[in-house]
N, CA, C and O atoms as a CHARMM CRD file, in Angstrom:
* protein
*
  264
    1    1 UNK  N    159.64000 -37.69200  24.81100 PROA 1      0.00000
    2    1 UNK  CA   158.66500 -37.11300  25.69800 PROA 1      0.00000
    3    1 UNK  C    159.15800 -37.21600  27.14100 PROA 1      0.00000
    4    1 UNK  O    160.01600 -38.04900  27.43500 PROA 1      0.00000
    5    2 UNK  N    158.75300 -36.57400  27.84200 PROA 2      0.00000
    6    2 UNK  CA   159.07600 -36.00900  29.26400 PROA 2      0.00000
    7    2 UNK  C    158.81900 -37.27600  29.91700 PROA 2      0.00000
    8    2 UNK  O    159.59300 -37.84400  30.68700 PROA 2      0.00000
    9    3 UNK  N    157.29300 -37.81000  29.43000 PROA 3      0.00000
   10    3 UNK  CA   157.21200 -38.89900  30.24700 PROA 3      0.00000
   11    3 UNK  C    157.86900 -39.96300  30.03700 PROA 3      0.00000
   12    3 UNK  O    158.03200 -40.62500  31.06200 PROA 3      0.00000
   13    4 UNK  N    158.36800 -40.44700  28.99200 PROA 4      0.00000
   14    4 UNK  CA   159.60100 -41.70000  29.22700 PROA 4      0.00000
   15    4 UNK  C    160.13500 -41.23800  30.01700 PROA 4      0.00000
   16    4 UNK  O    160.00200 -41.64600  31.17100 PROA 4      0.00000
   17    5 UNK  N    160.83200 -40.35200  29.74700 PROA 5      0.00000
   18    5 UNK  CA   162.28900 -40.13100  30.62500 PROA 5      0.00000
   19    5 UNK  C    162.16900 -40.41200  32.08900 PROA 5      0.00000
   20    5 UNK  O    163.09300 -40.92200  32.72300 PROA 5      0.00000
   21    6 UNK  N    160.59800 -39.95100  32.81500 PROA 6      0.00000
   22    6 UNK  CA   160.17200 -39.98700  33.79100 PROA 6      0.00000
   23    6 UNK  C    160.46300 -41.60000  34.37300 PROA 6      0.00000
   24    6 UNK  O    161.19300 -42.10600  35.22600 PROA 6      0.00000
   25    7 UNK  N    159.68600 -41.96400  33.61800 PROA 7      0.00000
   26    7 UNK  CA   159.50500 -43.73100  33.96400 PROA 7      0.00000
   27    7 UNK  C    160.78400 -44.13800  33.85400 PROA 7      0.00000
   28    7 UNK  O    161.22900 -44.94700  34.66800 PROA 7      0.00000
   29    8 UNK  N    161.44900 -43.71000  32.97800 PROA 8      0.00000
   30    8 UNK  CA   163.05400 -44.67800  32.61500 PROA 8      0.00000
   31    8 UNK  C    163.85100 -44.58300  33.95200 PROA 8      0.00000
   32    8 UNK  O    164.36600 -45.54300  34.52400 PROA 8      0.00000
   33    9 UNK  N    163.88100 -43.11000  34.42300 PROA 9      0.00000
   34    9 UNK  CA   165.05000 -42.75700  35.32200 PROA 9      0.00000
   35    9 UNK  C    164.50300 -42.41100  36.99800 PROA 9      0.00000
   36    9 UNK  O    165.22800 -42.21600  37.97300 PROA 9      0.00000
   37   10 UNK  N    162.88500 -42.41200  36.93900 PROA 10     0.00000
   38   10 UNK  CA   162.79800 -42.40300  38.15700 PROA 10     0.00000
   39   10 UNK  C    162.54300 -43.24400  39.31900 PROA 10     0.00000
   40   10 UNK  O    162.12000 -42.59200  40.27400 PROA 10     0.00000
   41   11 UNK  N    162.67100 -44.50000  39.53100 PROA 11     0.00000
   42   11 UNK  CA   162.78800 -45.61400  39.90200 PROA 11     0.00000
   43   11 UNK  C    161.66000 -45.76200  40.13800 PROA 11     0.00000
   44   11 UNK  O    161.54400 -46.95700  40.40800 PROA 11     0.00000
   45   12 UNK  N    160.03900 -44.94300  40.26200 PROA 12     0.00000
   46   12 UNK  CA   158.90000 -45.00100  40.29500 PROA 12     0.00000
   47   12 UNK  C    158.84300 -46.46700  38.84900 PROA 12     0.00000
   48   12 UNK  O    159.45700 -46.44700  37.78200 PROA 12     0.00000
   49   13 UNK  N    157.72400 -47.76600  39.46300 PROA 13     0.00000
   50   13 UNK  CA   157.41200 -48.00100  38.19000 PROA 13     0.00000
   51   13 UNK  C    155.69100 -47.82800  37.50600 PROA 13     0.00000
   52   13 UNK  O    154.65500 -47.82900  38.17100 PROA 13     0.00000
   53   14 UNK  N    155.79800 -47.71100  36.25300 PROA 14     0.00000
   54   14 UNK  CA   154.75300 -47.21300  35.32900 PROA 14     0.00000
   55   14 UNK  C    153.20700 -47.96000  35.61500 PROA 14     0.00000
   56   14 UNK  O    153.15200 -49.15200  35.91800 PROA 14     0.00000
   57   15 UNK  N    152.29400 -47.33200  35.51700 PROA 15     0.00000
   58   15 UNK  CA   151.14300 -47.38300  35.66000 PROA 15     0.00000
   59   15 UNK  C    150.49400 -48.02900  34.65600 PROA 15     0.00000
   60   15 UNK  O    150.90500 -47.64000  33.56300 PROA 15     0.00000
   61   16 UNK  N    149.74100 -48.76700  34.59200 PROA 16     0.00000
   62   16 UNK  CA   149.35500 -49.83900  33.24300 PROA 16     0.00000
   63   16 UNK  C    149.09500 -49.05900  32.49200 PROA 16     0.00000
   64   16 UNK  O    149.68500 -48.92200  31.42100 PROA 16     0.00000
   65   17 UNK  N    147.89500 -48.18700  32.99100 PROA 17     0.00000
   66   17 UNK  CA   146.91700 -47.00500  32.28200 PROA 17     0.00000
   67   17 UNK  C    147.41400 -46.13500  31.65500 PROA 17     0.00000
   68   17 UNK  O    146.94500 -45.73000  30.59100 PROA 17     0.00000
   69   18 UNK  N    148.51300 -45.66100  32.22900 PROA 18     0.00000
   70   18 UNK  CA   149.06100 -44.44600  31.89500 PROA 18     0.00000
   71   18 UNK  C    149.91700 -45.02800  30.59700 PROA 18     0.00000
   72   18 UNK  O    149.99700 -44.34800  29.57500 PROA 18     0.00000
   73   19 UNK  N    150.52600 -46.27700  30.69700 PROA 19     0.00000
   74   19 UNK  CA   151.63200 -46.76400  29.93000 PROA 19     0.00000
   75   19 UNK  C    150.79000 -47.24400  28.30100 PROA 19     0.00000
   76   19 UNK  O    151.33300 -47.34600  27.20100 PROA 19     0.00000
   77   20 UNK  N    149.84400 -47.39000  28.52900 PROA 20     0.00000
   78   20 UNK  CA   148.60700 -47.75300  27.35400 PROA 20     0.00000
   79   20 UNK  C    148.53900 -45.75900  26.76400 PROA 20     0.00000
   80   20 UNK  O    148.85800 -45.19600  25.71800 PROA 20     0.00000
   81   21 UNK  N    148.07500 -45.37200  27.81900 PROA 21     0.00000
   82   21 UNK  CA   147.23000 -43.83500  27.22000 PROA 21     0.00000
   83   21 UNK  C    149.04100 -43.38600  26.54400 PROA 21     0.00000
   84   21 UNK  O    148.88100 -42.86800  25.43900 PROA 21     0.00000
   85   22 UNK  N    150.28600 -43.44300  26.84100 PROA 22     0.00000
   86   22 UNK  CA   151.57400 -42.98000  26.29700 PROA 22     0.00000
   87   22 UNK  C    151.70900 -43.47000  25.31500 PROA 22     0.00000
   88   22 UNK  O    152.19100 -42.81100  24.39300 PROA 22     0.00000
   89   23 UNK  N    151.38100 -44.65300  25.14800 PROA 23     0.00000
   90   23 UNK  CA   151.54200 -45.50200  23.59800 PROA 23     0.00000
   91   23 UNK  C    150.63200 -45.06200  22.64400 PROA 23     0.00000
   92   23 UNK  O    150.89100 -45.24200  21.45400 PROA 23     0.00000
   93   24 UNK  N    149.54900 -44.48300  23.00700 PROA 24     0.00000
   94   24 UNK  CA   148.00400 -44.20800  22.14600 PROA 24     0.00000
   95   24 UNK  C    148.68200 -43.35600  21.36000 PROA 24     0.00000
   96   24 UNK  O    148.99200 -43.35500  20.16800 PROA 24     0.00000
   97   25 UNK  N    148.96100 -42.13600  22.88900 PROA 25     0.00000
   98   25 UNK  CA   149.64400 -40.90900  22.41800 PROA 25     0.00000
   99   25 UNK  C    150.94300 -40.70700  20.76800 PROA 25     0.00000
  100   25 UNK  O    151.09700 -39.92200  19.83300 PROA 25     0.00000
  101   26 UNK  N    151.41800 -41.66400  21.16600 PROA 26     0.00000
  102   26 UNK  CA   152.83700 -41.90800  20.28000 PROA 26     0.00000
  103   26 UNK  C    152.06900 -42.32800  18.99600 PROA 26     0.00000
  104   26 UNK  O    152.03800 -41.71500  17.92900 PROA 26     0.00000
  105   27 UNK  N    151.49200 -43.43200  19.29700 PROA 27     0.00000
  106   27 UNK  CA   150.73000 -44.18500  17.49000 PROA 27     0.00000
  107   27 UNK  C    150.26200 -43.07800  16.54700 PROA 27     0.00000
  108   27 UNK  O    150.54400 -42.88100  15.36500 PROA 27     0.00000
  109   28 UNK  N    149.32500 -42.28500  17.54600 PROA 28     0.00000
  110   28 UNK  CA   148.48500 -40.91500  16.88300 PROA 28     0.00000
  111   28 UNK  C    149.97500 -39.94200  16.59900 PROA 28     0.00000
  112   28 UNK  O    149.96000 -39.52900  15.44000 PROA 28     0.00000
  113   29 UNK  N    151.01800 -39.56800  17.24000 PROA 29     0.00000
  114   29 UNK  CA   151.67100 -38.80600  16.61800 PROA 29     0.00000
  115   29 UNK  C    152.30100 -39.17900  15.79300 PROA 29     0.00000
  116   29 UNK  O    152.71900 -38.26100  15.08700 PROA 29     0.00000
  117   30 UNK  N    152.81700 -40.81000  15.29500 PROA 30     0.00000
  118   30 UNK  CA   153.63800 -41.33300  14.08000 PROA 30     0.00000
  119   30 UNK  C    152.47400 -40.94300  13.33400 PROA 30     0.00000
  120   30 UNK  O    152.48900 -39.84300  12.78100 PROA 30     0.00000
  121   31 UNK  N    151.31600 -41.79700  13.22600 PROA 31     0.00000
  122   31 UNK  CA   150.80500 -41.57000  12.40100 PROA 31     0.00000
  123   31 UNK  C    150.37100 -40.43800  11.61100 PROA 31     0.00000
  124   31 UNK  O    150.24000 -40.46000  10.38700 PROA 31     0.00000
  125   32 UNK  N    150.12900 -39.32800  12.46100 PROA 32     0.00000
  126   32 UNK  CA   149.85600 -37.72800  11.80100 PROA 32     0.00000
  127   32 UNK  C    151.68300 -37.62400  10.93700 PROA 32     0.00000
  128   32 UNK  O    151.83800 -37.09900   9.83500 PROA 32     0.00000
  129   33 UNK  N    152.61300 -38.12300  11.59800 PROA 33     0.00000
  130   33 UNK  CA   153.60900 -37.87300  11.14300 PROA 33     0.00000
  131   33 UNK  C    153.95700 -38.48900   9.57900 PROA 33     0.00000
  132   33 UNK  O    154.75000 -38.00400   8.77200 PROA 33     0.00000
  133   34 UNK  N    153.25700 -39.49900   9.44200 PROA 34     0.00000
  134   34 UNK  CA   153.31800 -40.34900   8.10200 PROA 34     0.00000
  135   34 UNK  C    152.16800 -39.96300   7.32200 PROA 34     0.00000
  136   34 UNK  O    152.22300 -39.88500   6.09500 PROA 34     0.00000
  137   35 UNK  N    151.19600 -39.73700   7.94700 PROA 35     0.00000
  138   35 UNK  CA   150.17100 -38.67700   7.02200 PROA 35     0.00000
  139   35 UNK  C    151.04100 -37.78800   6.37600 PROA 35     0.00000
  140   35 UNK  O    151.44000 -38.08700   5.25000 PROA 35     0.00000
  141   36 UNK  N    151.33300 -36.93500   6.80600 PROA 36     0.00000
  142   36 UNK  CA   151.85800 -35.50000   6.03900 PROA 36     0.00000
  143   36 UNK  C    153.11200 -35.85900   4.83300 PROA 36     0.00000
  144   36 UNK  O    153.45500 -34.99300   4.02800 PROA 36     0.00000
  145   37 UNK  N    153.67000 -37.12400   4.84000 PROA 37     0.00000
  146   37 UNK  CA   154.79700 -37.53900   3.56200 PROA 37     0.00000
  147   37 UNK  C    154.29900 -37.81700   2.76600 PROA 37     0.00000
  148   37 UNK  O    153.11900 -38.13100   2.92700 PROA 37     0.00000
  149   38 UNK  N    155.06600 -37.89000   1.01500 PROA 38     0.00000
  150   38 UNK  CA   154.12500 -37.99100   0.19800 PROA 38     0.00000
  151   38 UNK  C    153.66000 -39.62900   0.76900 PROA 38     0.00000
  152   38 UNK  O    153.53300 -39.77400   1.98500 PROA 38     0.00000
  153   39 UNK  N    153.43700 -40.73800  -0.09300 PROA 39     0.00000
  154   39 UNK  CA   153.01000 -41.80800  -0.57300 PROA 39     0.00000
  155   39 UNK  C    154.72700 -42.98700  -0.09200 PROA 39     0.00000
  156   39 UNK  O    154.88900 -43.77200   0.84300 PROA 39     0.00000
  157   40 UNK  N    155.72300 -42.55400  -1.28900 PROA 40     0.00000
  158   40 UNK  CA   156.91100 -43.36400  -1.36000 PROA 40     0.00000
  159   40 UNK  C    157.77700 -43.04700  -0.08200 PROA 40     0.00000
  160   40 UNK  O    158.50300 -43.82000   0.54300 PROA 40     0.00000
  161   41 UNK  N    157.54200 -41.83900   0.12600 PROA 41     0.00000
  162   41 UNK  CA   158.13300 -41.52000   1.44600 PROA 41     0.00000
  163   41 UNK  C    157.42600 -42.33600   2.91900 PROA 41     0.00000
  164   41 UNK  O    158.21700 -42.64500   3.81000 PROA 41     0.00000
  165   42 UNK  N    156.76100 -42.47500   3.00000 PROA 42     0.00000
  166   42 UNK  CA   156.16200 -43.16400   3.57900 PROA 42     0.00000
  167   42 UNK  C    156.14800 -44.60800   3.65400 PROA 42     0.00000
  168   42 UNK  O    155.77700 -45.30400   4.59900 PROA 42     0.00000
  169   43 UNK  N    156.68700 -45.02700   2.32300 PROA 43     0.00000
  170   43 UNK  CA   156.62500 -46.49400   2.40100 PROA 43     0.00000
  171   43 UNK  C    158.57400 -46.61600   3.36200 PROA 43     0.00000
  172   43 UNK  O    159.07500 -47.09500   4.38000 PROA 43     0.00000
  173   44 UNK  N    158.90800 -45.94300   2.33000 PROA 44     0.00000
  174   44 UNK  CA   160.47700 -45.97700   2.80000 PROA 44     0.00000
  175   44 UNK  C    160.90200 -45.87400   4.11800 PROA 44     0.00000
  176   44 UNK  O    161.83200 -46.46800   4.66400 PROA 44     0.00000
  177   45 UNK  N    160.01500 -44.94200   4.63800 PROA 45     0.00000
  178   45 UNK  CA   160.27600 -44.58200   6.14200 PROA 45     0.00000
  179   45 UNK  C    159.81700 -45.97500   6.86700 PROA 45     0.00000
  180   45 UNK  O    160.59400 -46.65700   7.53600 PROA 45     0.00000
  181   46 UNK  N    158.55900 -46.27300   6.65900 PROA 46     0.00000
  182   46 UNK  CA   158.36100 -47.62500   7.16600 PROA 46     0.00000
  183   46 UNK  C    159.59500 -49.09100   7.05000 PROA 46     0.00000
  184   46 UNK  O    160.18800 -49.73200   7.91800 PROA 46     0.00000
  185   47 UNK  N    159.57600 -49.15300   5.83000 PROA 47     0.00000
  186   47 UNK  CA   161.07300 -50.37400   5.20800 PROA 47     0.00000
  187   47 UNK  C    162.45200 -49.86200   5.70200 PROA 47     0.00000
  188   47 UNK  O    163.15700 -49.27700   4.88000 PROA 47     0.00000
  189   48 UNK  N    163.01000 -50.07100   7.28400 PROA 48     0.00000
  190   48 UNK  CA   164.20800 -49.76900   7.39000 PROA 48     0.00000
  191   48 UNK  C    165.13000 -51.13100   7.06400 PROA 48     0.00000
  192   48 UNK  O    165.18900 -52.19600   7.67900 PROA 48     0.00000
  193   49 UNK  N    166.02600 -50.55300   5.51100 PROA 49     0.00000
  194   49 UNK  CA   166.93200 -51.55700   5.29200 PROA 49     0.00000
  195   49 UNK  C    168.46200 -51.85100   6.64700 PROA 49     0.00000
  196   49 UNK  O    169.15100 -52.85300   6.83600 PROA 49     0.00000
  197   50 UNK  N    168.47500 -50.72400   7.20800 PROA 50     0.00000
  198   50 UNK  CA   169.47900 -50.34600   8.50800 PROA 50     0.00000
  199   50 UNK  C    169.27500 -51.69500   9.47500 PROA 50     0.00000
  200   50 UNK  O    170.22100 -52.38700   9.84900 PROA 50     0.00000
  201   51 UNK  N    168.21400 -51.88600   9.73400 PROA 51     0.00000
  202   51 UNK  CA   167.42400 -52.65900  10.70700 PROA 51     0.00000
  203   51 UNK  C    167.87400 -54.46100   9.99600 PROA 51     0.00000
  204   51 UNK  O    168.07000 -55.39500  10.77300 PROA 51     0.00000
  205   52 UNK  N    167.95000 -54.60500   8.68900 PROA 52     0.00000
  206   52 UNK  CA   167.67700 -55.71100   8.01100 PROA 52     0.00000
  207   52 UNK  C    169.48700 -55.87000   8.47700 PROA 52     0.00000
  208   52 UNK  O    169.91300 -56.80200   9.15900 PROA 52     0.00000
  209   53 UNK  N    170.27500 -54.83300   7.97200 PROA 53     0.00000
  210   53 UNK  CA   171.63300 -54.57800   7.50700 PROA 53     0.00000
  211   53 UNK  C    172.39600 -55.44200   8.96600 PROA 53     0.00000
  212   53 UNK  O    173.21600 -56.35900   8.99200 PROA 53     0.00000
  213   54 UNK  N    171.58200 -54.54100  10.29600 PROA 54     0.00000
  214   54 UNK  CA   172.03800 -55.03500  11.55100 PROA 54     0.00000
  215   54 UNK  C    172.25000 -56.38200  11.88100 PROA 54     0.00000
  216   54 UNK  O    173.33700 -56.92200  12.08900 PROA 54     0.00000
  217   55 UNK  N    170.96600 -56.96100  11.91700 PROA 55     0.00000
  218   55 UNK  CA   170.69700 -58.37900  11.96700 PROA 55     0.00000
  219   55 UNK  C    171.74000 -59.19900  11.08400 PROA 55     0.00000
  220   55 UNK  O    172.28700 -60.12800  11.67700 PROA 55     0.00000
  221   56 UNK  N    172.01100 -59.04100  10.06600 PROA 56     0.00000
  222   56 UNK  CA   173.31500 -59.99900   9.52900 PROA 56     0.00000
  223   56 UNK  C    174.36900 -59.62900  10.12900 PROA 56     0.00000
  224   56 UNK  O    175.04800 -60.61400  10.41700 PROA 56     0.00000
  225   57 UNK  N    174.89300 -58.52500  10.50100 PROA 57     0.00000
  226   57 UNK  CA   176.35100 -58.41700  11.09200 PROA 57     0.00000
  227   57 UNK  C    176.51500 -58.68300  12.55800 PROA 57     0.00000
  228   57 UNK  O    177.54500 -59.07300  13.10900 PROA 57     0.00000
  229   58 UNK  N    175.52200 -58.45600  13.03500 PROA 58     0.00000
  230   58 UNK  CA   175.12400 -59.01900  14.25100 PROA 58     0.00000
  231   58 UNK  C    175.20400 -60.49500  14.77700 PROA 58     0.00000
  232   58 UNK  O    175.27600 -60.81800  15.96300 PROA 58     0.00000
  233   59 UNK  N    175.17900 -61.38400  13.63300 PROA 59     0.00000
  234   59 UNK  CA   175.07600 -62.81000  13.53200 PROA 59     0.00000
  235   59 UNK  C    173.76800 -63.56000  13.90200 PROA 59     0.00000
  236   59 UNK  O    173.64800 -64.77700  14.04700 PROA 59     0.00000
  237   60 UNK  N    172.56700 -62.36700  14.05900 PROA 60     0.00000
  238   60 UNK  CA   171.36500 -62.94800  14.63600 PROA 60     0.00000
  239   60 UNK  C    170.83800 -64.07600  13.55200 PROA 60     0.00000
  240   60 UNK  O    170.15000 -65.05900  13.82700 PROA 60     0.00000
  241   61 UNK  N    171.35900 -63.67000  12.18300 PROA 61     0.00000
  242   61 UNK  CA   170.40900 -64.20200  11.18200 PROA 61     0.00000
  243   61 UNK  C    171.05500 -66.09000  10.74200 PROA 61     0.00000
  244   61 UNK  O    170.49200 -67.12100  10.37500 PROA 61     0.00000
  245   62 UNK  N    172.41100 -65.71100  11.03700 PROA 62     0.00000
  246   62 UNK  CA   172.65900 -67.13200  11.10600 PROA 62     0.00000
  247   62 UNK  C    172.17600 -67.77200  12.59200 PROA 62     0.00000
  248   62 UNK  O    171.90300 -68.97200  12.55700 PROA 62     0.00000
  249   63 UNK  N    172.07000 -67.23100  13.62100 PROA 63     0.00000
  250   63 UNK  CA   171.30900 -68.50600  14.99000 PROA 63     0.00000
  251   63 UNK  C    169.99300 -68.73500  14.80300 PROA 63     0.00000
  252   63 UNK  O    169.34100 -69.52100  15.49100 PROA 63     0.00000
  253   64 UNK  N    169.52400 -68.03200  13.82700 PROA 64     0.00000
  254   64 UNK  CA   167.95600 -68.56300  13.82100 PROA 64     0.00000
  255   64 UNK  C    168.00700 -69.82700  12.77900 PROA 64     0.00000
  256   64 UNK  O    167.23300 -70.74100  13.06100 PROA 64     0.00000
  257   65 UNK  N    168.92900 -70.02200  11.45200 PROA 65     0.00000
  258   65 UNK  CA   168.99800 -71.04100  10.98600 PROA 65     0.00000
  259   65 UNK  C    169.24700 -71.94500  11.59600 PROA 65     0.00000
  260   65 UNK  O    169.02400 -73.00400  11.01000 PROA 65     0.00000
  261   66 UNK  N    169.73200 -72.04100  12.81800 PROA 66     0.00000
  262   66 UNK  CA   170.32500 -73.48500  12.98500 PROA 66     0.00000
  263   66 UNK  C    169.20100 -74.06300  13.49200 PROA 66     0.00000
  264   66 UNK  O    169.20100 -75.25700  13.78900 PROA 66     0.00000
């Protein structure tokens, strides 16, 4: 959306209000967006194994053991 980009790059910084009403905005469009998949698609899209995959090669997952 136009307006990140706005906030990211224009050294203006973000408005509480506005930064709440952009997030509303976004929740309501994932969500219409996960409405419309079937059921499994939906779960999948949610479960990113990519995300899990990162964190081990990354070495994050061994500094939290110690």
């Amino acid at each position: 959306m136009r307006e990140a980009d706005y906030v990211a790059f224009s050294g203006v910084p973000a408005d509480e209000r506005a930064a709440e009403a952009y997030w509303k905005r976004i929740d309501a469009l994932r969500g219409s967006m996960l409405a419309a998949l079937p059921r499994w698609r939906r779960w999948r899209t949610r479960l990113s194994l990519r995300d899990l995959w990162h964190s081990r090669q990354s070495g994050t997952r061994g500094k939290e053991q110690r």
